[in-house]
N, CA, C and O atoms as a printed pandas DataFrame, in Angstrom:
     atom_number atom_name residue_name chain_id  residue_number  x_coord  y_coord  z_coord
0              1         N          UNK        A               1    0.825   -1.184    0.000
1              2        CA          UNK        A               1    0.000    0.000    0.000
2              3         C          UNK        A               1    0.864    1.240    0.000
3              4         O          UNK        A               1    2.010    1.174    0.443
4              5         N          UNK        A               2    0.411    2.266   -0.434
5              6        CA          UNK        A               2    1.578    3.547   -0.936
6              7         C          UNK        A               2    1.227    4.669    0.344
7              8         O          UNK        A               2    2.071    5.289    0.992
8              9         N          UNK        A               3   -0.171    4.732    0.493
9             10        CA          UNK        A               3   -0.444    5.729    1.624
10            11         C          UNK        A               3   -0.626    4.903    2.896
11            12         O          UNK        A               3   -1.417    3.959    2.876
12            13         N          UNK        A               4    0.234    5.280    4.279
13            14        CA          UNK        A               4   -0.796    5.011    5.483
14            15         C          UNK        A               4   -1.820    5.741    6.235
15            16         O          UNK        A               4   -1.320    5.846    7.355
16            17         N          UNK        A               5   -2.206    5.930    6.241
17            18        CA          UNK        A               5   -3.597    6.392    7.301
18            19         C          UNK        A               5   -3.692    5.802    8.847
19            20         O          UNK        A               5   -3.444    4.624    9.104
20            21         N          UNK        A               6   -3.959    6.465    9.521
21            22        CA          UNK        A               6   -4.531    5.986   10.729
22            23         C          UNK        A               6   -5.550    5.293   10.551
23            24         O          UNK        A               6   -6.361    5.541    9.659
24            25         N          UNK        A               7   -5.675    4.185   11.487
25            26        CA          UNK        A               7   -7.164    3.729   11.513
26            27         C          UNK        A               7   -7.340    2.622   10.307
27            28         O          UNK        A               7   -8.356    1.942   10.447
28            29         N          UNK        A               8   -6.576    2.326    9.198
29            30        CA          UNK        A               8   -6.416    1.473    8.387
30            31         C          UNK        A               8   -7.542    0.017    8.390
31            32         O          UNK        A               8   -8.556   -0.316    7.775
32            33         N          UNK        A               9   -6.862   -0.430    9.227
33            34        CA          UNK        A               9   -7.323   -1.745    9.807
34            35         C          UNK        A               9   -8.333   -2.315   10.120
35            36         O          UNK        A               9   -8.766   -3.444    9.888
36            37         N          UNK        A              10   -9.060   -0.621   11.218
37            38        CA          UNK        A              10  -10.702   -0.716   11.070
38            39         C          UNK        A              10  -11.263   -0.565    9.591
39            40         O          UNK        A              10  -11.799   -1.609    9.219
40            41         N          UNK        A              11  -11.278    0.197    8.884
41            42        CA          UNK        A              11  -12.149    0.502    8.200
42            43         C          UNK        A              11  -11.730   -0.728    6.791
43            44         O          UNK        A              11  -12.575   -0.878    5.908
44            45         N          UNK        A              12  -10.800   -1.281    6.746
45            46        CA          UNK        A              12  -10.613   -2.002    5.875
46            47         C          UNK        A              12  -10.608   -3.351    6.064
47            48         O          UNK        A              12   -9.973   -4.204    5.444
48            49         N          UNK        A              13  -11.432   -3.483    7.044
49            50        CA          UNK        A              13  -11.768   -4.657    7.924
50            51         C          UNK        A              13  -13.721   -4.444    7.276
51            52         O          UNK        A              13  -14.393   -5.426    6.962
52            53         N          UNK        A              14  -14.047   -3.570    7.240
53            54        CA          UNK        A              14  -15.592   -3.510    6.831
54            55         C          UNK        A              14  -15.601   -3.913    5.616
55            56         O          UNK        A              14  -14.753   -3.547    4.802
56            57         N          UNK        A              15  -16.775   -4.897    5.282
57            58        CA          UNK        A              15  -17.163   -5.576    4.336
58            59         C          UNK        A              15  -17.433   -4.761    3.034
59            60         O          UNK        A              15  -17.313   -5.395    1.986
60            61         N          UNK        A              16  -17.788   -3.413    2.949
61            62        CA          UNK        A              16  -18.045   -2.374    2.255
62            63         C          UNK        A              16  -16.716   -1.887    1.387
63            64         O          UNK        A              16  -16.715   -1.713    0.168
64            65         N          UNK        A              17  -15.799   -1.738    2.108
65            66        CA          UNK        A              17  -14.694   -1.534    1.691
66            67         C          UNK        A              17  -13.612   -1.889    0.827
67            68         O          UNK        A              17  -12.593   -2.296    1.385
68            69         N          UNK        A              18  -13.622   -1.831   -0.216
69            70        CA          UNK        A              18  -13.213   -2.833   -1.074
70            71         C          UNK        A              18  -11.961   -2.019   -1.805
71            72         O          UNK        A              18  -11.476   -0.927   -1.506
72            73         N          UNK        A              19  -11.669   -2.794   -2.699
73            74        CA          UNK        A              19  -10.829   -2.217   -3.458
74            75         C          UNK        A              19  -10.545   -0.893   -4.467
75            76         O          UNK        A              19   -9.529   -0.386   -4.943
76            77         N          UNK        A              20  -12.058   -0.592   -4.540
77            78        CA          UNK        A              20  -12.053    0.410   -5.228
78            79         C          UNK        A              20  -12.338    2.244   -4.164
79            80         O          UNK        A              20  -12.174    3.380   -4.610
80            81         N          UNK        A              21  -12.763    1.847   -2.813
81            82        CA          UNK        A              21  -12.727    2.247   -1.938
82            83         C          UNK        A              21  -11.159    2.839   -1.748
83            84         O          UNK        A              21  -10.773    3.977   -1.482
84            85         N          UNK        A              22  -10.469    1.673   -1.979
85            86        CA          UNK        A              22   -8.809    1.845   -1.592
86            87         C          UNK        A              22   -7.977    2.543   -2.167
87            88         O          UNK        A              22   -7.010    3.162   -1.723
88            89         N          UNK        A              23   -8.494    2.400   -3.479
89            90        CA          UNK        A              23   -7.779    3.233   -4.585
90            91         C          UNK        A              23   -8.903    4.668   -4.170
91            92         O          UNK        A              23   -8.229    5.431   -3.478
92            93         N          UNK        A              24  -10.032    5.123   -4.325
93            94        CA          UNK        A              24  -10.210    6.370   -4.069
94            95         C          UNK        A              24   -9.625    7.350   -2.836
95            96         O          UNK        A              24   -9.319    8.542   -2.866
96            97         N          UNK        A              25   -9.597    6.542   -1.931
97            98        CA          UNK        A              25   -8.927    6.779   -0.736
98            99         C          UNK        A              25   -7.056    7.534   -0.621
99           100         O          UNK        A              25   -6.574    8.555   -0.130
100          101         N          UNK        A              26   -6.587    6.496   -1.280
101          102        CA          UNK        A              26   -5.306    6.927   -1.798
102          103         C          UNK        A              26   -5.043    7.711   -2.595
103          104         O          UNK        A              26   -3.963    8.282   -2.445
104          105         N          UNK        A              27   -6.027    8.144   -3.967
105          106        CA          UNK        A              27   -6.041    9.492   -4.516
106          107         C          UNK        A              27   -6.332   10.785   -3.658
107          108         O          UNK        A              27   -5.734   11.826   -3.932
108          109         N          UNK        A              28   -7.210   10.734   -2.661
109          110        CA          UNK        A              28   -7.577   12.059   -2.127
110          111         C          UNK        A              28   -6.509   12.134   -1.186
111          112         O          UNK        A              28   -5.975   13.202   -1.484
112          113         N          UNK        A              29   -5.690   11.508    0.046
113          114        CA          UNK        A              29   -4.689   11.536    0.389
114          115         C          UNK        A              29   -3.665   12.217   -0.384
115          116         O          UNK        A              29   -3.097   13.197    0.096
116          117         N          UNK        A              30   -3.379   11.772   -1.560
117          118        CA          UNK        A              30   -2.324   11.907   -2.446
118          119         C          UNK        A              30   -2.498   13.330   -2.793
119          120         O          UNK        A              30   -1.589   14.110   -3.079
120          121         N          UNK        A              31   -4.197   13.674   -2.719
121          122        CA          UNK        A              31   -4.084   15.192   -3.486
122          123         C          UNK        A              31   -4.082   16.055   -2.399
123          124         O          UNK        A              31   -3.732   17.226   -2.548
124          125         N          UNK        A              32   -4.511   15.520   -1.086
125          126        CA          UNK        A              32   -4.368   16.202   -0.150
126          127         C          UNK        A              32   -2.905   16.869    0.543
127          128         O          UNK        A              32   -2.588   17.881    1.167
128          129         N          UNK        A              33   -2.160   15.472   -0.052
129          130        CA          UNK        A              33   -0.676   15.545    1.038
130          131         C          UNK        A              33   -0.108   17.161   -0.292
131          132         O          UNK        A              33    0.428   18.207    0.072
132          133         N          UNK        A              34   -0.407   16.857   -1.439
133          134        CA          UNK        A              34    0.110   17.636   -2.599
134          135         C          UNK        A              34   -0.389   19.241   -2.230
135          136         O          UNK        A              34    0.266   20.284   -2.220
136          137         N          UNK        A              35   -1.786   18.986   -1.944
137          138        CA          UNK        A              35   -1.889   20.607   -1.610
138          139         C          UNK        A              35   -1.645   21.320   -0.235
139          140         O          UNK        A              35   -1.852   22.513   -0.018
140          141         N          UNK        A              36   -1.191   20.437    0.617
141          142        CA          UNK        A              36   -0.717   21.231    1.855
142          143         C          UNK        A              36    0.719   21.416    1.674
143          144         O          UNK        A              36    1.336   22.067    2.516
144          145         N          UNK        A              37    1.411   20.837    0.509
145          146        CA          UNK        A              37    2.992   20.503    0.093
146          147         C          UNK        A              37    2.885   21.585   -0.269
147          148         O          UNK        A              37    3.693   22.268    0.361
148          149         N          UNK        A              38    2.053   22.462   -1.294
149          150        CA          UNK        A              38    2.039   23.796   -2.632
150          151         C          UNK        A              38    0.475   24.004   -2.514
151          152         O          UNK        A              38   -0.367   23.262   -3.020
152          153         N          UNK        A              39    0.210   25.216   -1.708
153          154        CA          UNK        A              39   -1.881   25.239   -1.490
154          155         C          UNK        A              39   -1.406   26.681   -3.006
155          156         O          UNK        A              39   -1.214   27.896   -2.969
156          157         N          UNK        A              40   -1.399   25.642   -4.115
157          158        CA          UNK        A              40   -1.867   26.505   -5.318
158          159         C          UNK        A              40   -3.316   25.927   -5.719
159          160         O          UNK        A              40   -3.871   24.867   -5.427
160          161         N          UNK        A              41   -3.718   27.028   -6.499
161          162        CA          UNK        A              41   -5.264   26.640   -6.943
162          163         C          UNK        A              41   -5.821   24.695   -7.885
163          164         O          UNK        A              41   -6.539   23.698   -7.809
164          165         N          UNK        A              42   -4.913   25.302   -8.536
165          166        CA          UNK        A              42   -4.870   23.643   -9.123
166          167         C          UNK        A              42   -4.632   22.895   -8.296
167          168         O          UNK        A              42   -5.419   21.962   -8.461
168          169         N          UNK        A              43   -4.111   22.733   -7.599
169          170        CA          UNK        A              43   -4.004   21.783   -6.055
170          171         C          UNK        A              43   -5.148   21.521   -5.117
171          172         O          UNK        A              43   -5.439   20.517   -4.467
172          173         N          UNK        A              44   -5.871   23.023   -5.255
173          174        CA          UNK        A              44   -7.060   22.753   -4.221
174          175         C          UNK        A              44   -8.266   22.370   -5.331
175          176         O          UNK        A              44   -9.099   21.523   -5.009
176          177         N          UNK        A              45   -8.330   23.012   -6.633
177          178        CA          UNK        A              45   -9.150   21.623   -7.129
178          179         C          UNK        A              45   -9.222   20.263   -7.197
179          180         O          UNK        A              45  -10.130   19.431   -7.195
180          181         N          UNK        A              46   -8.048   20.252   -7.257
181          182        CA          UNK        A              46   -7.854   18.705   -7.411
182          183         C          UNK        A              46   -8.453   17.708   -6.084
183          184         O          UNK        A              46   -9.139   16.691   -6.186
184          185         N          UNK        A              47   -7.937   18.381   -4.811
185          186        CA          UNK        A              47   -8.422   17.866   -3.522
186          187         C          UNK        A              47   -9.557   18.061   -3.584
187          188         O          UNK        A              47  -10.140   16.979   -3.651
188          189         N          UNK        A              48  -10.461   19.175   -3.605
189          190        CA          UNK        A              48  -12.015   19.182   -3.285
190          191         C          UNK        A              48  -12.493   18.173   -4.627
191          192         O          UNK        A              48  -13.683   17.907   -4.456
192          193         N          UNK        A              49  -11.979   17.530   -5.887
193          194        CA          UNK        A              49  -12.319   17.141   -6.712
194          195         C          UNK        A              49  -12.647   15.376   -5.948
195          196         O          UNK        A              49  -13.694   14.833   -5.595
196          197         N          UNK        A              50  -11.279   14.939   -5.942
197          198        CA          UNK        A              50  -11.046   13.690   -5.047
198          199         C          UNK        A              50  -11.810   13.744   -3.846
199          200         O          UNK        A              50  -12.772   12.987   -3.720
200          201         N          UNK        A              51  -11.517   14.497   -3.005
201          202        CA          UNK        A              51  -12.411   14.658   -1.843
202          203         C          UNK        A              51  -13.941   14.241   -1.905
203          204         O          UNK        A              51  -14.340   13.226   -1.334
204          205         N          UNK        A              52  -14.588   14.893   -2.468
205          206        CA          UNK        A              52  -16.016   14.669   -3.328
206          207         C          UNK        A              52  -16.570   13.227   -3.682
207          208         O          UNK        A              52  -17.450   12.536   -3.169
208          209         N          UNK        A              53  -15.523   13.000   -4.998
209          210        CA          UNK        A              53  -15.298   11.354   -5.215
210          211         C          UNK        A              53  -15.112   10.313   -4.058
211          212         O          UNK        A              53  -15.712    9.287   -3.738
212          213         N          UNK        A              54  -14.559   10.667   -3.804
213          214        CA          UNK        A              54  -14.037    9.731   -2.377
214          215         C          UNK        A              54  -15.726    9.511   -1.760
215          216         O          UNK        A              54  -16.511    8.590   -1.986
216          217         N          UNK        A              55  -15.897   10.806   -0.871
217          218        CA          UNK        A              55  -17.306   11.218    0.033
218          219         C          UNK        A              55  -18.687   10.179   -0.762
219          220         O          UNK        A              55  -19.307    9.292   -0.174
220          221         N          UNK        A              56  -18.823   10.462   -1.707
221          222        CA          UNK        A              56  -19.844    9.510   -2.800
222          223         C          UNK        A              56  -19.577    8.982   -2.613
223          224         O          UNK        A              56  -20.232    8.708   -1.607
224          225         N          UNK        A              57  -18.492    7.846   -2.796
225          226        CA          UNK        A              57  -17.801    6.422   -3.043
226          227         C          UNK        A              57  -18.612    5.245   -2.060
227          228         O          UNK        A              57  -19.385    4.290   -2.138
228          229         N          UNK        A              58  -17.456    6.454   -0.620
229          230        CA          UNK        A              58  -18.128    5.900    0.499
230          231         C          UNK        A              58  -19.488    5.634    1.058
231          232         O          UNK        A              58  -19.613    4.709    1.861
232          233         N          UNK        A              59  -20.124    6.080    0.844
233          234        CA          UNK        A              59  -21.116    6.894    1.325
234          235         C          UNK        A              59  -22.545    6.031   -0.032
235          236         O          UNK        A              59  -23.757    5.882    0.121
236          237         N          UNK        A              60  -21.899    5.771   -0.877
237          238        CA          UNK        A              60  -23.012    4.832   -1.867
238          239         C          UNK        A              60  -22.358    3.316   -1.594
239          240         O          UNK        A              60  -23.091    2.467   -2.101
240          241         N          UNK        A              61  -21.294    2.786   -0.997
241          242        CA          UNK        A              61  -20.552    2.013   -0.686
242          243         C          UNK        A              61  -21.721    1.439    0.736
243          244         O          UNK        A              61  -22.492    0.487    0.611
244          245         N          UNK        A              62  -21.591    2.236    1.938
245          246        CA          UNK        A              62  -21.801    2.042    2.861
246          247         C          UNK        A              62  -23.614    1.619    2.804
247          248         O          UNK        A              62  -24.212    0.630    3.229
248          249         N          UNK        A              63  -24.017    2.646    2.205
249          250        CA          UNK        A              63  -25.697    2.281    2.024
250          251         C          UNK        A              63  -25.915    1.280    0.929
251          252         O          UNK        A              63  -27.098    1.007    0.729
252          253         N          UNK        A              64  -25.014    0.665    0.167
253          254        CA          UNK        A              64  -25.364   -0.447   -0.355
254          255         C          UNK        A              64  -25.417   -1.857    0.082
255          256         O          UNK        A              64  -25.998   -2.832   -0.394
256          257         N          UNK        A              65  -24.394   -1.655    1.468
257          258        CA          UNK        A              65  -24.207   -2.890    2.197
258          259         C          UNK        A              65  -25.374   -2.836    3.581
259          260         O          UNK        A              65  -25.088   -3.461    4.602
260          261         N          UNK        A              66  -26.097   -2.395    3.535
261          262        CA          UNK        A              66  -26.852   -1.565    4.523
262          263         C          UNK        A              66  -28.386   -3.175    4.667
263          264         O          UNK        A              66  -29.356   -3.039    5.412
């Protein structure tokens, strides 16, 4: 795995959570770690872009296993 996170273990322990979860997860990290590295504008699109994606992901992820 390329990013760690806290908390890993729980949440990737839930049945919901899958692989594609993992990969969205690691993009918004990635754009996150990038725009606190350089908070230029293209940077903070990119995070609120991923961010977003991610938030859906989860969130249609979680109420599908529901």
């Amino acid at each position: 795995m390329q990013a760690g996170f806290a908390n890993t273990s729980v949440v990737r322990n839930k049945q919901w959570f899958d692989h594609e979860s993992v990969q969205a997860k690691i993009l918004y990290v990635d754009a996150l770690n990038c725009f606190n590295h350089c908070k230029s504008l293209e940077n903070r699109e990119n995070l609120c872009m991923y961010k977003s994606q991610y938030k859906k992901l989860i969130k249609k992820k979680r109420n599908a296993h529901k």
